[in-house]
Every structure is written in structure tokens, then in C-alpha cells.
C-alpha positions as CSV (number, residue, x, y, z in Angstrom):
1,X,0.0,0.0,0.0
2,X,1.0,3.7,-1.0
3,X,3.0,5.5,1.8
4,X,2.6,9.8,1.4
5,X,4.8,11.9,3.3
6,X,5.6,15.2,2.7
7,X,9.5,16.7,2.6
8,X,10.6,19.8,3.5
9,X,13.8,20.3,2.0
10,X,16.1,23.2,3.3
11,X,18.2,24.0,0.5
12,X,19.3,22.6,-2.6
13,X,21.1,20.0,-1.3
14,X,18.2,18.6,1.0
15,X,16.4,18.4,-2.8
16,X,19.2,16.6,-4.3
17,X,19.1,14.2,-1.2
18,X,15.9,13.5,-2.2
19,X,16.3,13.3,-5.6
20,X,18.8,10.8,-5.0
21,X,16.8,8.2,-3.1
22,X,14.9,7.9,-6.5
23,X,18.0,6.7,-8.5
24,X,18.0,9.4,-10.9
25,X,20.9,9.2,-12.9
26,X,23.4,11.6,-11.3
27,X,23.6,13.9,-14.6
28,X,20.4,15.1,-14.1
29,X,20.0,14.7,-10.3
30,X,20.7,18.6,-10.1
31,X,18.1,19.6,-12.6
32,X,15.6,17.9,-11.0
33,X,16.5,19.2,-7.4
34,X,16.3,22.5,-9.2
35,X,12.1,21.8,-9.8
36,X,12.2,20.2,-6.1
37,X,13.6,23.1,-4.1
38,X,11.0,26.3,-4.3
39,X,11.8,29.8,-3.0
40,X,9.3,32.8,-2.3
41,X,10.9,36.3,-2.6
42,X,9.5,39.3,-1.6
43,X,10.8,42.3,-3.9
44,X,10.4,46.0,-2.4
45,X,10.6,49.4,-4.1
46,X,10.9,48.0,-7.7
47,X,9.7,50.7,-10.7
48,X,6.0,49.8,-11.7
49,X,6.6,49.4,-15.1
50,X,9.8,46.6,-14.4
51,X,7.0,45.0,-11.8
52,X,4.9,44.5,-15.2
53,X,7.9,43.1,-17.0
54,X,8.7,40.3,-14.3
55,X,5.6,39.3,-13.5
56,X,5.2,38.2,-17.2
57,X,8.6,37.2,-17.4
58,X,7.8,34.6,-14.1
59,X,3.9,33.4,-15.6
60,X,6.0,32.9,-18.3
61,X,8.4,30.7,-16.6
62,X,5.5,28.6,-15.0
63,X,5.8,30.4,-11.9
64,X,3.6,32.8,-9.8
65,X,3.6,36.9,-8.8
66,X,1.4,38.9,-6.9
67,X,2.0,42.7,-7.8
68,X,0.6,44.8,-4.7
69,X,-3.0,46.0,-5.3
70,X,-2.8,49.6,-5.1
71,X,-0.3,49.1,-8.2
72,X,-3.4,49.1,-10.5
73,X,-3.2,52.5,-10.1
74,X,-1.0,53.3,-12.7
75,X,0.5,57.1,-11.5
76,X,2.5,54.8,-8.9
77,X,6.0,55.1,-9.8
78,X,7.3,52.2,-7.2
79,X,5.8,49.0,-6.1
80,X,6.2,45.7,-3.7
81,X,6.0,42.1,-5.4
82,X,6.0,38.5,-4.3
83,X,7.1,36.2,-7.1
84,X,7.2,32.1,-6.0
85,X,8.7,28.7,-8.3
86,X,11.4,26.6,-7.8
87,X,14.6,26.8,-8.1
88,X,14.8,26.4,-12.2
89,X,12.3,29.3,-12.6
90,X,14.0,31.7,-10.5
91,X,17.1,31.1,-11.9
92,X,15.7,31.3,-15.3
93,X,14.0,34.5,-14.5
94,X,17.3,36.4,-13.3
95,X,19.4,34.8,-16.0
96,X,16.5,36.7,-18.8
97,X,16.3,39.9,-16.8
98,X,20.2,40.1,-16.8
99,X,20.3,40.7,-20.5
100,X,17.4,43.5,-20.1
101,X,18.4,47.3,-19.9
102,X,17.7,49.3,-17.3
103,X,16.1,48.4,-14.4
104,X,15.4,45.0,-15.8
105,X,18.8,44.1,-15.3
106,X,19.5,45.8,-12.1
107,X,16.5,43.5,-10.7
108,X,17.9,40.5,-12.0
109,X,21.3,41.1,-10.5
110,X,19.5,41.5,-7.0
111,X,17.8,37.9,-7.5
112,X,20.7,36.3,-8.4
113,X,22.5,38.0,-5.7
114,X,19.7,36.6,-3.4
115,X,19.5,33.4,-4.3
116,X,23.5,32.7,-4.5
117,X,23.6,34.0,-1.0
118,X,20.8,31.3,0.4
119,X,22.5,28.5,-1.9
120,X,26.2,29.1,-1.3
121,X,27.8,26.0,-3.1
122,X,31.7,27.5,-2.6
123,X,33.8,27.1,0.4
124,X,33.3,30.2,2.6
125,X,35.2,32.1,5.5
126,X,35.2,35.0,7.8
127,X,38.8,36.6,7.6
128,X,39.7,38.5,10.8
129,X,43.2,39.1,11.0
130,X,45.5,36.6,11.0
131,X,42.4,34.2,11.4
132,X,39.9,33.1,8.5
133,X,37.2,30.7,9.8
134,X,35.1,28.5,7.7
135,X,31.4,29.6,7.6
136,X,28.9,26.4,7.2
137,X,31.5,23.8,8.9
138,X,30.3,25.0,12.8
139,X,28.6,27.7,14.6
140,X,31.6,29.8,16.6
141,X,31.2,30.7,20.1
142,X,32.1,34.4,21.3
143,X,32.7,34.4,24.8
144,X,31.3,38.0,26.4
145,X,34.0,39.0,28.4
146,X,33.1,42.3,30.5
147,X,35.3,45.0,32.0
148,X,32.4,47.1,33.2
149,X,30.6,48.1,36.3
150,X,27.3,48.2,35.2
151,X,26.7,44.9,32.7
152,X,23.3,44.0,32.5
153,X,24.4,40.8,33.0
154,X,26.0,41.0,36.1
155,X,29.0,39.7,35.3
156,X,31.2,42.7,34.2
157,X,34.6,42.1,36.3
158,X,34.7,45.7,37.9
159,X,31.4,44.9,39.4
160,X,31.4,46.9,42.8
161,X,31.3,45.4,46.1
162,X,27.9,43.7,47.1
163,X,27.5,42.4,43.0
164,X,28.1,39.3,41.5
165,X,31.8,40.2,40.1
166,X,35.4,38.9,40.1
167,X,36.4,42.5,41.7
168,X,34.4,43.1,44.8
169,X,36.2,45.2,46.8
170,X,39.7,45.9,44.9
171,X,38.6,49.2,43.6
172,X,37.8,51.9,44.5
173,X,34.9,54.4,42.2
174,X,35.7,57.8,42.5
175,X,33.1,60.1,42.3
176,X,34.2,61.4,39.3
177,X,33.2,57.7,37.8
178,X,36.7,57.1,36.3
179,X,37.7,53.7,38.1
180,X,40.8,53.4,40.0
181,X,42.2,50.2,39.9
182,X,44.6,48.0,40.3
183,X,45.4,46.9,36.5
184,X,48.1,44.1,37.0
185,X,45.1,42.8,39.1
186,X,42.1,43.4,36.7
187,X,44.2,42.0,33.5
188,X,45.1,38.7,35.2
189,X,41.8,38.4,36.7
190,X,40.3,39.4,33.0
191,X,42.5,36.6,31.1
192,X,42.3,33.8,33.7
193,X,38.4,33.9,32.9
194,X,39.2,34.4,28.6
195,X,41.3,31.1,29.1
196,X,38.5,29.2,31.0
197,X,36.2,30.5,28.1
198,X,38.3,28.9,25.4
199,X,39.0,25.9,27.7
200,X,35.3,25.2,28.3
201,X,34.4,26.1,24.1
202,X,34.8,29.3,22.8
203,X,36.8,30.5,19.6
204,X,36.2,34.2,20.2
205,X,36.6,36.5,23.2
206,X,34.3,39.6,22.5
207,X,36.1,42.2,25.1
208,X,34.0,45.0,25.8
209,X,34.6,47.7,28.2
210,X,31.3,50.3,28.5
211,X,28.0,48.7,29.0
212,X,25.4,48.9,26.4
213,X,22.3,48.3,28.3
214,X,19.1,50.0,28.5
215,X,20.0,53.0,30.8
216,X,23.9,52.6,30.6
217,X,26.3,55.2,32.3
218,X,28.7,56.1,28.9
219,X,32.2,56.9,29.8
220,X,34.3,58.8,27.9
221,X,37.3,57.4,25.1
222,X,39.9,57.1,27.5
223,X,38.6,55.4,30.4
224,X,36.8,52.8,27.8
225,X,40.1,52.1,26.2
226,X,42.0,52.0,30.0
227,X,39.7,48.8,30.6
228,X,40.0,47.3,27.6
229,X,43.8,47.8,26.2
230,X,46.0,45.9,28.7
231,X,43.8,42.8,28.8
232,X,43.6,42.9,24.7
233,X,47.4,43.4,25.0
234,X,47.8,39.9,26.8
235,X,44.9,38.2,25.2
236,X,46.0,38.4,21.7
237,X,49.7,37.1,22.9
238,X,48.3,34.2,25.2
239,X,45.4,32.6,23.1
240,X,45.2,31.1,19.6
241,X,41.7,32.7,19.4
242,X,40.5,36.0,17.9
243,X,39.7,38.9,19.9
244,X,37.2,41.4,19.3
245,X,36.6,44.4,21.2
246,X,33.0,45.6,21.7
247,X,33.4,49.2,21.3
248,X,31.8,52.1,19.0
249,X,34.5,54.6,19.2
250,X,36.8,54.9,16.7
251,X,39.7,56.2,19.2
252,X,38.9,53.3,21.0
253,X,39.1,50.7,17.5
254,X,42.2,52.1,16.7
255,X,43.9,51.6,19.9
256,X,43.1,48.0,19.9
257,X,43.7,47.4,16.7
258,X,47.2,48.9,17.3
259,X,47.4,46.2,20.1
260,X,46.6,43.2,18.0
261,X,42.8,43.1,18.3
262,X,41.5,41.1,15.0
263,X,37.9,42.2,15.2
264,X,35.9,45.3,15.8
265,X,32.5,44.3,17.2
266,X,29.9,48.0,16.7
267,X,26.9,47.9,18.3
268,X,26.1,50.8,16.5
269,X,26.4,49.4,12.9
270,X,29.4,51.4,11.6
271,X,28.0,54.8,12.3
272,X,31.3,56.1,12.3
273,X,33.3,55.4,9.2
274,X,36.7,56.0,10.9
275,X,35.7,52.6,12.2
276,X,35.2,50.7,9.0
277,X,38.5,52.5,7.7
278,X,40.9,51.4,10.9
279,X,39.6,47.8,10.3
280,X,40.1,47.6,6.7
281,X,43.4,49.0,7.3
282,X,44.4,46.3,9.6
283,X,42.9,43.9,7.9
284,X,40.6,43.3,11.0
285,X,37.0,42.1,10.9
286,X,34.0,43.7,11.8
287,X,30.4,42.8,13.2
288,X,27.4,45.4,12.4
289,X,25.0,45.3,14.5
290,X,21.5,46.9,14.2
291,X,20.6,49.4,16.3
292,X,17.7,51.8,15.4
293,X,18.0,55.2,16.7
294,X,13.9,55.6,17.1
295,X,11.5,52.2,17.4
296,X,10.8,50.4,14.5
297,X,7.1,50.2,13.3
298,X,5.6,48.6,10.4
299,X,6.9,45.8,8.3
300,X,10.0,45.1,10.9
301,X,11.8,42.7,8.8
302,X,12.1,44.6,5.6
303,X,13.5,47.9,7.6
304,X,15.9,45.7,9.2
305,X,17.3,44.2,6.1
306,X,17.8,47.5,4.6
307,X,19.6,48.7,7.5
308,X,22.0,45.7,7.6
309,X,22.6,46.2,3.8
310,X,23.3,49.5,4.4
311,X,25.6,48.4,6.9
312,X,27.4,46.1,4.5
313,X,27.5,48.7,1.5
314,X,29.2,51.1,4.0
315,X,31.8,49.1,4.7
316,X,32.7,47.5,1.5
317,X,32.7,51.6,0.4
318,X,35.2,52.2,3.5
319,X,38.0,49.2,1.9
320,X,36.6,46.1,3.7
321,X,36.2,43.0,1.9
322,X,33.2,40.8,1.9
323,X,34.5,37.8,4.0
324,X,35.3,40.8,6.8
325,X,32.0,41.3,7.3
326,X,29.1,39.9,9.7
327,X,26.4,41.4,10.8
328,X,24.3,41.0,13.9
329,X,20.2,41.9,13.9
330,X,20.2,43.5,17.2
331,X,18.2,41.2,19.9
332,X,17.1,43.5,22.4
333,X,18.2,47.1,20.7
334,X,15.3,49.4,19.7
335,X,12.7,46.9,19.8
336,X,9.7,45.3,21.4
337,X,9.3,42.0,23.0
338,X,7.3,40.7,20.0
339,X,9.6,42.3,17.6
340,X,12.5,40.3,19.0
341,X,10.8,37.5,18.8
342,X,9.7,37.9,14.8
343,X,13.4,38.7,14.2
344,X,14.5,35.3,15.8
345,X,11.8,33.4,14.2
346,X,12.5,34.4,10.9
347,X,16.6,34.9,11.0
348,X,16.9,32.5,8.1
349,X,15.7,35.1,6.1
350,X,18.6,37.5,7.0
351,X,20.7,34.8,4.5
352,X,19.4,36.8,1.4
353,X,22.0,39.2,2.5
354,X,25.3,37.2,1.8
355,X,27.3,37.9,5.5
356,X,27.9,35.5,8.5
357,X,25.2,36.5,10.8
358,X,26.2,36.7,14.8
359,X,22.9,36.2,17.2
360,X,23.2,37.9,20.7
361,X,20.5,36.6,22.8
362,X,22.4,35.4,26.1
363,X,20.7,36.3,29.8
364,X,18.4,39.4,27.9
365,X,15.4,40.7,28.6
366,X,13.2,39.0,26.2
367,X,14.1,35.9,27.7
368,X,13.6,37.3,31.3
369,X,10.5,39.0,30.5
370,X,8.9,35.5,29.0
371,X,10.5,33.1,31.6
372,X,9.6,35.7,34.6
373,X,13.3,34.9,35.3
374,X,16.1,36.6,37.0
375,X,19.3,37.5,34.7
376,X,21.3,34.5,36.7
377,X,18.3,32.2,36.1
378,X,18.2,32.5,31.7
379,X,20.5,29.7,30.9
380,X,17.9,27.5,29.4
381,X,16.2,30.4,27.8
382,X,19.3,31.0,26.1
383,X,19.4,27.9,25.3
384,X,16.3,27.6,23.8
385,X,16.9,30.9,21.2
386,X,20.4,29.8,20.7
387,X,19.2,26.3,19.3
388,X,16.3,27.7,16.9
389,X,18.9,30.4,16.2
390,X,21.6,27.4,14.9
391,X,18.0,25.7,12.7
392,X,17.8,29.3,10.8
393,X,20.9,29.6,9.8
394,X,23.3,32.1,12.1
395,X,27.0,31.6,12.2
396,X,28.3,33.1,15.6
397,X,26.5,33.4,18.9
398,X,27.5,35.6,21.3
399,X,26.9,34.1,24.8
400,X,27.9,34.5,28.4
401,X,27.6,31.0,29.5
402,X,30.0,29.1,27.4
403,X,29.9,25.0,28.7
404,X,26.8,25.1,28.6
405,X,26.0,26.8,25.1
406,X,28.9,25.2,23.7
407,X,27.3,22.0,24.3
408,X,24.0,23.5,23.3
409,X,25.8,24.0,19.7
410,X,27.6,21.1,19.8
411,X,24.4,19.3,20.2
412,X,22.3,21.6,17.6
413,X,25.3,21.6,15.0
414,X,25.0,17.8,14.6
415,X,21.4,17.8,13.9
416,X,21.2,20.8,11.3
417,X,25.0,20.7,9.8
418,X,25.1,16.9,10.3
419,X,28.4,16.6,12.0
């Protein structure tokens, strides 16, 4: 008796896996994965008239498009389209548009663009430095490594007396907020706890030395660099890991870069080009991160795409190369409990955009605000995000509990990658 199942392949290689349970003959195994695998694109801001032109071009091709109603009106200059078909037909339609002037052409660029990014066939890295690390073999852990008073988190080593921190009671705060410390002290405290990150998992240590959370007290260049410099001057001569540096001053990047630091981790999305500049210059990696300076509304998704592209363009402009580039969507920055949750739920579509993507999710809000949790009590809400983060696709996580998340990725890597 007939057995039905439905598939649900992933990629184009989950098609040809299924393909090849059939016994196709391997020259046209491809082909047929090509009609197996579909995709659904969602094209915004494209001239009204070009709209017309791909629409016919994709009915055409046996596929499907949905122009947006109010484009009946014909005085609209722009519009939004879905176009849907497998693999075969999408291809097909970019490969046509390509040869079209104009807009045509530019359109067709942007599929293909889109669709190379989700199908990546070629071997692909992340170059920081002296480092290059293969993107699609495992998902790298960044250890968060705080020299702050104030993190969040709770775990910032200059944490005053009475906190949960490696310093209670070795410093002393003036009033003035500049800490006074002793720095032989705070550097060997700082890379006792980098080494038990990398012992227990990491490959990154993300060093970071001014709080960004809701309601943090900025300091100025100089003291953010004093926390920071010593402990990325030891770091980058004791482990055989990268080191970033968390930091969205420029005076600050270029200090650490001087020192050996191989990435430049901006929460605020490479704002300042000085920034992009210092780290194409050392040939140093950078993460983007979103960070809206007013709350997004509307269609969420499609502002934050266009904010990490813009991201990407700006450093490409400033000298970086593409494998020096990842960008990060910003849990918990400029938007609402639902909105973080959307973002997470649908990261795999952040893979139209060609870059590594880093997920930050460790010990925040969303997870406490869910779990009605304590920040010392959201290891298994990290967990969860960091798993279904791993099943859409990211590259890095950025976490504060490393055993535990690295076993978390280990775990999730062997299901989705299959290792």
C-alpha cells in the first residue's frame, strides 16, 4: 500500500538528497532538485513598469507573482511584489532579466544575488586578522568577556562590592566615575576567565569595556580604552583565538587594533566610518549590528534588512572585503518583545543578505520578561533561542555561558549541519 509523506527540503542540497533516493541518474539529479527546491521572494521598491515586466517574465516561466493591489493605479511610480517557483524558474527568471536594460537588469542582479547568498555552493570564511574561519562547517562561540561596572548581566569584572563580580572590593569608584584600579590585578583576573572561556568552548573572546544596556552610564574614550587595552594586549599574545573588542568609538578601534585586536565588534552598525576605515586597514574584521536610533514600526523585517545592507555597502565603500563582514540583527536594541521575537523566528531570512550573521541573545530581557526569570536564572532560555537560532541559519552566537551553550551548539550543529 502507498506510503505519502511530505518533505521539506532546506536548501538545494536537502532536494538533491531527495532526488537521489529515486536513483536518478546523477547527470540530471541537479536539474531535478532545481524543480524540487521552491523559493518565495519578496521584492520591495521596484519601478512599476519593471514589476509589469517580471511578472510576465515569471507566468512565463511557469511560476507565480502577486504585484501589490494599489499598483493598478498606474500614477504609482514604485511598487512591492512577491514572485514564488522553484529553483529552475527563478534562476531562469534572473538569468533573462540580466540581458534586459535598465532596471530589468539591475533587478535581475539582486535575484541572483539573493538566491547565490541562500545556496552558497563555494567554500566560505570569515577573515579577521591573521584568522579566517570557515562559515557552514560549525557555529563559533564568542565568549562575552566584560570589564564594566554596570553589565546587564551581572558579570562585568569591575562589578562593585555587594554584586556578583570577580572584583568586589579591589577598587575603588571615584566620584568622578573614572575607576581606579589595580590593573596588573584586573588584567590577570580578565585573562584567567578568557582562558577558562576557550577551555570550556569558545573560539572568540568579545572584550567590551562600556556597557550597552538599557540606561547605561557612557564613559568617555579614555577610560573605555583604559579597561579594555591591557587585557587585549595579553589576550592576543596568550590565546590562539580571535579577539574582538565591543566598542563604538573609533579612538577606541584604533587603539586596539594597534594592540593586536583582529575584530571590531559596533553595536552601533558602523556609524562612524573612521571605524570601518581602521579595520580595513588592519585587515581586521567587523560585526554590524543593528541598532535603530527611534523604534521600528511597520513591516520590521524589511527595515531591518535594509539597515543591515546599508551596513554592508558602507563598509565595502570604507576598503573592507566581503568575507570581513558579519552582521548581527540586534536582539534587544530598539525593539519590542514581540519584535525580537519575529526577528529570531524568521533569521533565516537574514541569508538573502550574503554575510555571516552573529545572534546575541544570552541572559536578555526578552528571555527574562517571557521566563519571569532573574538574569542568573536564563541559561535554558538562552538555550532555547540559541538552538532555533543554529536551525535558521546564524554563524556566531555571542553568549555569556559558554559549557553550557557550547554544548547546546555542539548538540544543535550535529542535527542541522550533520556533523
Amino acid at each position: 500500500m502507498a506510503n505519502v509523506r511530505i518533505v521539506y527540503p532546506r536548501n538545494l542540497n536537502d532536494a538533491i538528497a531527495e532526488v537521489r533516493k529515486i536513483s536518478y541518474d546523477a547527470r540530471v539529479v541537479r536539474s531535478m532538485a532545481s524543480e524540487v527546491f521552491h523559493l518565495c521572494m519578496f521584492i520591495e521598491d521596484i519601478p512599476y513598469f519593471v514589476a509589469g515586466i517580471v511578472k510576465q517574465e515569471m507566468l512565463h516561466n511557469g511560476g507565480s507573482a502577486i504585484i501589490y493591489n494599489d499598483s493598478l493605479n498606474e500614477s504609482l511610480e514604485n511598487t512591492d511584489m512577491l514572485i514564488t517557483g522553484n529553483f529552475a524558474q527563478i534562476n531562469n527568471l534572473s538569468t533573462k532579466l540580466l540581458s534586459q536594460p535598465g532596471g530589468l537588469s539591475d533587478v535581475g542582479l539582486k535575484i541572483q544575488f539573493a538566491v547565490q547568498a541562500v545556496e552558497k555552493r563555494e567554500q566560505s570564511f570569515y577573515c579577521c586578522g591573521k584568522y579566517k574561519l570557515e562559515i557552514g562547517k560549525k557555529t563559533f562561540i564568542m565568549g562575552i568577556l566584560n570589564i564594566t561596572f554596570d553589565s546587564f548581566s551581572g558579570d562585568g569584572l569591575l562589578a562593585e562590592e555587594g554584586q556578583d563580580g570577580l572584583f568586589k572590593g579591589t577598587i575603588n569608584k571615584p566620584s568622578s566615575g573614572r575607576c581606579v584600579i589595580d590593573k596588573a590585578l584586573l588584567i590577570d583576573m580578565a585573562c584567567r576567565k578568557a582562558e577558562k572561556m576557550v577551555a570550556d568552548g569558545a573560539d572568540i573572546i568579545d572584550v567590551g569595556g562600556e556597557s550597552t544596556r538599557p540606561g547605561f552610564i557612557a564613559v568617555d574614550d579614555k577610560e573605555e580604552l583604559s579597561r579594555v587595552i591591557g587585557v587585549v594586549e595579553r589576550l592576543v599574545k596568550t590565546l590562539n583565538v580571535p579577539i574582538s573588542v565591543d566598542t563604538s568609538k573609533s579612538y577606541v578601534a584604533e587603539n586596539v587594533l594597534k594592540a593586536g585586536a583582529h575584530i571590531i565588534n559596533d553595536v552601533n552598525g558602523l556609524r562612524d566610518p573612521k571605524i570601518g576605515k581602521l579595520a580595513a586597514s588592519y585587515g581586521a574584521g567587523v560585526i554590524a549590528m543593528h541598532n535603530p536610533s527611534e523604534p521600528m514600526r511597520d513591516d520590521i523585517f524589511s527595515g531591518l534588512i535594509k539597515s543591515l545592507k546599508k551596513s554592508a555597502d558602507v563598509a565595502l565603500q570604507l576598503g573592507l572585503h566581503p568575507e570581513n563582514i558579519a552582521l548581527d540583527p540586534g536582539i534587544g536594541f530598539g525593539k519590542t518583545l514581540e519584535q525580537n521575537l519575529e526577528v529570531i523566528r524568521r533569521l533565516d531570512e537574514l541569508k538573502c543578505l550574503g554575510y555571516p550573521i552573529l545572534l546575541g541573545t544570552s541572559r536578555k530581557s526578552m528571555i527574562g520578561n517571557i521566563l519571569n526569570l532573574p538574569v542568573n536564572e536564563r541559561v535554558e532560555g538562552t538555550a532555547a533561542t540559541i538552538a532555533l537560532g543554529i536551525a535558521k541559519g546564524v554563524d556566531f552566537i555571542r553568549v555569556h555561558d559558554i559549557k553550557e551553550m557550547h554544548r547546546v551548539t555542539k548538540m544543535s550543529d550535529a542535527i542541522i549541519r550533520g556533523i
